[in-house]
Structure formats: C-alpha cells, structure tokens
N, C-alpha and C positions, 0 to 999 in steps of 0.2 A: 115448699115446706118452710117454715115459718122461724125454727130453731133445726141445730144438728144434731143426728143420733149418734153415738157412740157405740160402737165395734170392737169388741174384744175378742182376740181368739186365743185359747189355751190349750193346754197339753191334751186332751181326751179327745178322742176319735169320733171321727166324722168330720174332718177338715171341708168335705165339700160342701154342707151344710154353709160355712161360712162364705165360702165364694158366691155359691148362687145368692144366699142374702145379701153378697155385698153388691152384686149385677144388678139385683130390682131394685135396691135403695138408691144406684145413682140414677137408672133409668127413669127412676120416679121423682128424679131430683132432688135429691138428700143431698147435704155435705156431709159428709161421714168422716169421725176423726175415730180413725185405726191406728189399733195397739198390739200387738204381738207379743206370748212371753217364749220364752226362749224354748221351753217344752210346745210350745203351739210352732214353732219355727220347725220344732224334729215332726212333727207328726205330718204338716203339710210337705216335707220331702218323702215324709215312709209313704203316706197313702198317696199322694197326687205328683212327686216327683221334682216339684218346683222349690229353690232353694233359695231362700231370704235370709241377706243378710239385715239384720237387725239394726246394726251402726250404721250402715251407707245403705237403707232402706232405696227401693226404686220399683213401684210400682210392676214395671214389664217383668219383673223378677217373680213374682206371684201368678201370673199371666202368661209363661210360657214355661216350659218343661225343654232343660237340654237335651240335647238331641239324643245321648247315651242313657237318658231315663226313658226315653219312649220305648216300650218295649216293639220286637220284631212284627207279631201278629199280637194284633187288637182284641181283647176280651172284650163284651158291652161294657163293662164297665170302664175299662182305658178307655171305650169310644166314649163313655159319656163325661171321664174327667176332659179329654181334648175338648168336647162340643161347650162344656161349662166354663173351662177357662179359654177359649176363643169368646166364648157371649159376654166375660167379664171384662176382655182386653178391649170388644168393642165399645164396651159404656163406659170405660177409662179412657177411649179417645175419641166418644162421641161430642160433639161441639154444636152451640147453637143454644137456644131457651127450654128450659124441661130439664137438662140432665143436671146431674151435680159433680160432686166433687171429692173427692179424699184427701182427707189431711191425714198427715202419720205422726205419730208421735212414740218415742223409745220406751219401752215399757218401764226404766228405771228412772225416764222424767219428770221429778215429782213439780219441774216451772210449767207442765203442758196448762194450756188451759182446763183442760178435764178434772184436775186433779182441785179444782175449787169451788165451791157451790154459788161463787158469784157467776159464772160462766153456763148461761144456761140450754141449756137441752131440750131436747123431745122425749128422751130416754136413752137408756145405754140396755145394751145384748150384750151377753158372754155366750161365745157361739163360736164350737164347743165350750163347756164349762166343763173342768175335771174336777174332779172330787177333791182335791186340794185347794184350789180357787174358791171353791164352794163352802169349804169350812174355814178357810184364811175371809173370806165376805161374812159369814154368821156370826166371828169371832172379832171380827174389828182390828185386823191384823194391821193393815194398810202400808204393807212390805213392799208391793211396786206399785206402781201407776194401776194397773186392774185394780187391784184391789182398792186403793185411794178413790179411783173414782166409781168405783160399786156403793163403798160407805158414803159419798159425798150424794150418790144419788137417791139410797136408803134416807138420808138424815135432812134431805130437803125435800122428801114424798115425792118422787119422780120414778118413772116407772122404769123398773129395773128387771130385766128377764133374762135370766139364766138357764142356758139348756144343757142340761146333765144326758150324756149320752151312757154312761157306766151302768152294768146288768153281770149278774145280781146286782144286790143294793144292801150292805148290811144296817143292821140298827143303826150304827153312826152315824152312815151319809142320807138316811130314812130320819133321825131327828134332826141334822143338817138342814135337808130339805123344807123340815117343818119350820124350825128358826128360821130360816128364811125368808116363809112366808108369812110368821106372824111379825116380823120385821118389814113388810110390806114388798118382797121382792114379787116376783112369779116366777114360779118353777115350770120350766115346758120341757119335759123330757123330751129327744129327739126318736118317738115311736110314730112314727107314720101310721096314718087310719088307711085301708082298702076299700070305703065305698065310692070313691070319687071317681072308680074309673080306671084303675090303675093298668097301665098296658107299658109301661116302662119303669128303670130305674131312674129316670128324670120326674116321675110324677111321684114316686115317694120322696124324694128331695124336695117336690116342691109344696107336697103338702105340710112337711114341717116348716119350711119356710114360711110358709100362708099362714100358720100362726102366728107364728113370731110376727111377721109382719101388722095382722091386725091387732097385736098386742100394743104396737107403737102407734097405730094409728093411720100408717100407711094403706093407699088402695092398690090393690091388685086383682087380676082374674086367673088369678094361678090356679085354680082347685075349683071345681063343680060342687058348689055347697047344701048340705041336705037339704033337702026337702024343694029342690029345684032344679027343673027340666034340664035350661040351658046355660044357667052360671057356669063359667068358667068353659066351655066347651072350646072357646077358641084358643083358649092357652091348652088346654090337653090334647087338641088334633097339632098346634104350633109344636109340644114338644114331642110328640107323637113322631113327627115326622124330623124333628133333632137325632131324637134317639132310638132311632126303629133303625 
C-alpha cells in the first residue's frame, strides 16, 4: 500500500469491529497510525477485557486480556473475542514483506503527523464512531487528534468513513449523519447483511469489516459477494472453522 490508513477507535460499542479491521489492515500490509480516545479505551475493557493505557500505549496490551478478565467458561462469544485477538497479536508480530505496521499516536497529540493535511493518507476509519465523535466531525470541533484529523481528511477530499454503531438514532445523530455525508465523509453503520453465509459471529464481524475495507480500497476475501458462487468461500470455511 502506497500511503497509511488511519484508525480511529471511540467510545461506542462494538470495540471488535476495530480489532479484526486492525488484523486484515496489517495483514494486507498497511501501516496504520492508531489513535484511541479515552471513552474508546472504557469500551474495549467492558466488551473484550483488554486494558490500554493510553500514555505508555503498548501494542501486547490490546492483544491480550489478563488473566482475571477471561472469564471461567467460554460463551462463543469470549471464544470468538480470544480467536480475534490472538489473529491480531499474530499480524502485530508477523515479520517479513506483505505485513505492515502500527504506529500509535495519543489522542490529545495535536504534533502527530495525522493531525496535518501535509501528511498524506489512503483514508482514515473511525471504527466504532459514537455519536459524539460524529457530531464533534460534522461541527468542526477539532478537540483531540480524532477529530483534527477527520476535519484534515474532510478538507483535503480524502476518504473519511465513520461507522456509527448507536440504535435507535434520533433526529440529531440522523441529520449528523447526513452533514457528514454532504461534507464528503461515509457513513457505514456497523449492521451486518445475512446473505453471505453466515454460520458464525466471526462472519457478521467480518462482513462489516469487508466494507469498511473496500471503502479504503483495500483487497480482501472476507465475505462471499452477491451474485457469486465462490467469492470469499475460503475466508468463511477459514473462519468457520475459528469460530465453530
């Protein structure tokens, strides 16, 4: 990949959306420069257990759950946060040509490179985006580094995609959404489609991800695409057999 995507995670729910986007992004050899805001830091300990400190950021720390957050017996779903964050610990210490790389950056850094439109990109994800991020980006807030560089990617036409996971949706975050897009963002709610196949909770994770992904431009065979036989087949027997 030719330029870095940027990785934003925020306060709204569905923290595992961002992890498996962040697994295929390096797999597929991104450099990803990741940003955290401190409500994105609560939500990835309440749902998936794993606790990031923000200031002395350290990769392994997103990647592994202490031992007193694993719970006793395994729901699928714990099996499928451990199976997701082992796949992400692997492509953070995969080595060799193809993979990429993470850079991190504090979310109150406004010297990161992201926060500048000289410093260019492939695009930036806010992945979760909570409905505060979302209206702090429509408004031209530029309070922390997300925000700064959502506006920086807005005002240089660079594609900018925001997935709002929050249901209902009142009028507000409904004309939010719309300012956003006539600002040239994309809006990808995190709603998973069921024709692809679906036989586990790793295949609705990965069909939101499969968007997002060909929104940046990245290739993947995550998802069995309509109107064909065998697209994606080897990625839904590969996670099939993850998460069964």
């Amino acid at each position: 990949m030719n330029h870095p995507i940027v990785l934003a995670v925020t306060g709204a729910s569905g923290a595992l959306y961002a992890v498996r986007l962040l697994e295929v992004l390096l797999q597929r050899g991104a450099e990803v420069h990741l940003t955290i805001s401190p409500s994105g830091r609560v939500v990835l300990h309440q749902e998936l257990g794993v606790l990031v400190d923000l200031d002395r950021f350290r990769l392994r720390d997103l990647t592994h759950r202490p031992k007193n957050a694993v719970p006793r017996e395994l729901s699928e779903m714990q099996r499928t946060v451990d199976e997701m964050l082992g796949g992400l610990d692997a492509a953070v210490h995969a080595t060799g040509a193809g993979y990429g790389r993470v850079v991190y950056h504090h979310p109150s850094d406004f010297m990161a490179p992201v926060a500048s439109g000289s410093f260019l990109t492939a695009g930036m994800i806010v992945c979760p985006c909570s409905g505060g991020t979302l209206s702090a980006v429509v408004h031209g807030a530029s309070d922390n580094l997300i925000q700064r560089a959502a506006d920086v990617h807005l005002k240089e036409g660079r594609k900018l995609v925001l997935v709002p996971r929050e249901t209902p949706l009142s009028s507000i975050q409904l004309d939010n959404m719309k300012r956003a897009c006539d600002a040239g963002a994309v809006v990808l709610p995190a709603t998973p489609g069921w024709y692809h196949g679906v036989r586990t909770i790793g295949d609705l994770i990965d069909f939101v991800v499969a968007r997002i992904l060909d929104q940046v431009g990245v290739d993947h065979a995550l998802i069995r695409r309509w109107g064909t036989a065998d697209a994606g087949t080897a990625a839904t027997e590969e996670m099939s057999t993850r998460f069964s």
